[in-house]
C-alpha positions in Angstrom: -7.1 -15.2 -1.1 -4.6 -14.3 -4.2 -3.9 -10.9 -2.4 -3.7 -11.9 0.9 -1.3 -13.9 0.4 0.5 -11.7 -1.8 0.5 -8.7 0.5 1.4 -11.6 3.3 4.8 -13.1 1.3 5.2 -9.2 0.1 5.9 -10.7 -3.4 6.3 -7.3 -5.8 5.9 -9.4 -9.0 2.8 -11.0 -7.8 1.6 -7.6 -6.8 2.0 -6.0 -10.2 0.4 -9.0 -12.1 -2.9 -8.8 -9.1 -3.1 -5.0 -10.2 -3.5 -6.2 -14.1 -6.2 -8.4 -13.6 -7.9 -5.7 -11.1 -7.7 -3.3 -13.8 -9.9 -5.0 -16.2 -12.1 -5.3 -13.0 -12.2 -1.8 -12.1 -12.7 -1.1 -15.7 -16.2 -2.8 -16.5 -18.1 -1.3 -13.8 -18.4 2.7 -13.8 -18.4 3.3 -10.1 -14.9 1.7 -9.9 -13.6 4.3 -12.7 -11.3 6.1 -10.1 -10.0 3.2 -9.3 -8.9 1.7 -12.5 -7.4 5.1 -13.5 -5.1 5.0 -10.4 -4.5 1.0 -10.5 -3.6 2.4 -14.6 -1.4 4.9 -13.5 0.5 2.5 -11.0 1.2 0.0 -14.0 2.0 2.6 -16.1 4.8 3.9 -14.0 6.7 0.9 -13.2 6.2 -1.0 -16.9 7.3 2.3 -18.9 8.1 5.5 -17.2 9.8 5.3 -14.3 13.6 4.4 -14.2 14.7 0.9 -13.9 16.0 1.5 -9.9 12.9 3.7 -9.2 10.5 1.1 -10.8 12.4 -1.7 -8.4 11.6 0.7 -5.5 8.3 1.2 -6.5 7.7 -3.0 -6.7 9.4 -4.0 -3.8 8.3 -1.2 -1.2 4.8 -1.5 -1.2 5.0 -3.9 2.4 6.0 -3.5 5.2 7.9 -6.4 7.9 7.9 -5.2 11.8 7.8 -8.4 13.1 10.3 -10.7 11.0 9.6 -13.4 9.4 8.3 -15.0 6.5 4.3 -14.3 5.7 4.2 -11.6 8.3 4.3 -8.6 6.1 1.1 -5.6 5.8 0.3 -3.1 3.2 2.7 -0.2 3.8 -0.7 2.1 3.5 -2.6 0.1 6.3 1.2 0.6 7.8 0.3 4.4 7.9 -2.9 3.9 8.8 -1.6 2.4 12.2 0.7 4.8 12.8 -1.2 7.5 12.4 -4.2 6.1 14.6 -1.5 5.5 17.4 -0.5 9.0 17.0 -3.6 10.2 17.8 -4.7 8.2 20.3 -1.2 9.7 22.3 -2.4 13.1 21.5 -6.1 12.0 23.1 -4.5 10.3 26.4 -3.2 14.0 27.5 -6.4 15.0 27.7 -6.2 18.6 28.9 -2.0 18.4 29.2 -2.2 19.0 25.0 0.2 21.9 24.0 2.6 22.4 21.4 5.6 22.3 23.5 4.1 18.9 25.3 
């Protein structure tokens, strides 16, 4: 419920403390191993070596808004993930009509 609502109210702070306590989740178990290196990595680059503006960036642009509104914000990943299956379901309506200059 914690991250829902984080990724819901797109709270970057909130965020950064959620990926702490995953760490030490991802850590203990070994199938979980590439995950708490990446969730490392992403903690790692806003708390030491990114710059202060690029760190900001990195916090606060993780959601995505298209609808206004408070609480109505996604994960900018799942974000991509729509676009991308819209996309492609374009591409499949053309059926046989699929060239490049189309």
């Amino acid at each position: 419920m914690q991250l829902t609502d984080t990724c819901a109210e797109g709270d970057g702070e909130r965020n950064n403390i959620n990926q702490k306590r995953l760490l030490s989740y991802f850590f203990r178990f070994n199938s979980f191993s590439k995950y708490a290196i990446e969730m490392f990595t992403s903690i790692a680059q806003v708390e030491a070596l990114l710059s202060e503006e690029v760190a900001h960036r990195v916090t606060w642009g993780k959601f995505v808004n298209w609808t206004g509104g408070l609480g109505n914000n996604i994960e900018g990943d799942k974000a991509q993930e729509i676009c991308n299956c819209t996309s492609k379901n374009v591409v499949q309506g053309m059926g046989p009509n699929k060239t490049n200059n189309a």
